[in-house]
C-alpha positions in Angstrom: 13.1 -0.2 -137.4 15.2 -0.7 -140.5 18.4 -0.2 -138.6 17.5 -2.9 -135.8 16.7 -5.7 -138.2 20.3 -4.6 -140.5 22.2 -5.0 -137.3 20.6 -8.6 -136.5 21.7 -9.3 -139.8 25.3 -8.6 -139.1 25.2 -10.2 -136.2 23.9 -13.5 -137.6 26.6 -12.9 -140.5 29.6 -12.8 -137.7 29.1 -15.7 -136.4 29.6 -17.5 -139.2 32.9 -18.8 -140.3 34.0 -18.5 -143.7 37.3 -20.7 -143.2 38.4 -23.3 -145.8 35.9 -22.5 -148.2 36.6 -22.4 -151.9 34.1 -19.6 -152.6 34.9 -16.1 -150.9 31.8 -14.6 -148.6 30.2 -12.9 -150.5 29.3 -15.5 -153.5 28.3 -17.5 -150.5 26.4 -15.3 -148.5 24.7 -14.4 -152.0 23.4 -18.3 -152.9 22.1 -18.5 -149.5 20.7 -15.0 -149.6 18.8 -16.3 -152.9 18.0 -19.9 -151.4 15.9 -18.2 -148.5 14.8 -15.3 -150.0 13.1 -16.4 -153.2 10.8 -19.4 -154.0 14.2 -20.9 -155.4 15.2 -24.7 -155.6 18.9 -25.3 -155.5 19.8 -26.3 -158.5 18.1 -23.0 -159.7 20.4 -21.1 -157.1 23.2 -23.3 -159.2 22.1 -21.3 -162.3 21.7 -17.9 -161.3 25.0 -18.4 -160.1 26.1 -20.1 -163.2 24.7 -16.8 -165.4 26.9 -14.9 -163.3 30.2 -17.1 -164.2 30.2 -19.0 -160.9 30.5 -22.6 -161.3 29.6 -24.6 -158.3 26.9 -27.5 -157.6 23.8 -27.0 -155.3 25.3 -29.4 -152.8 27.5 -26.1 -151.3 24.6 -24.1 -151.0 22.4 -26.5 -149.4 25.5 -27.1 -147.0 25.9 -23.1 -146.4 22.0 -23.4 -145.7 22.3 -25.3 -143.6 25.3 -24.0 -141.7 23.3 -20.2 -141.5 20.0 -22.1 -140.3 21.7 -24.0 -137.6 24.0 -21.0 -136.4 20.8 -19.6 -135.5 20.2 -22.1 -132.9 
C-alpha cells in the first residue's frame, strides 16, 4: 500500500513545472511539503526555511500551493 500512494506522489510531482523559478525543486517541493503537511502558516514556512539559510517571502509558497492544489484538478 506504501508503494501505491509513493507512486501517486510522483505522479502529482511530474506534472508540475518547475520552469523559470528562482528556487530549484526541491526547496520548493519542501515549503509546500511543510505548508500542507503541518499545522503551518506561511510566514512560519518562511522561517523554517529561513533557519535553513533560504531567504524567500511566503508569497512563493502560497503561489507553489496553489499551483500543486490546482494541478490536481
Amino acid at each position: 500500500m506504501k508503494k501505491a500512494s509513493m507512486s501517486a506522489s510522483l505522479s502529482t510531482d511530474a506534472s508540475i513545472s518547475y520552469k523559470d523559478y528562482r528556487f530549484p525543486p526541491d526547496i520548493i517541493s519542501y515549503a509546500v511539503w511543510l505548508y500542507y503537511r503541518f499545522p503551518l502558516s506561511l510566514p512560519m514556512v518562511e522561517e523554517i526555511q529561513a533557519a535553513r539559510g533560504i531567504e524567500l517571502t511566503y508569497e512563493p509558497v502560497r503561489d507553489w500551493g496553489d499551483e500543486v492544489r490546482f494541478a490536481d484538478r
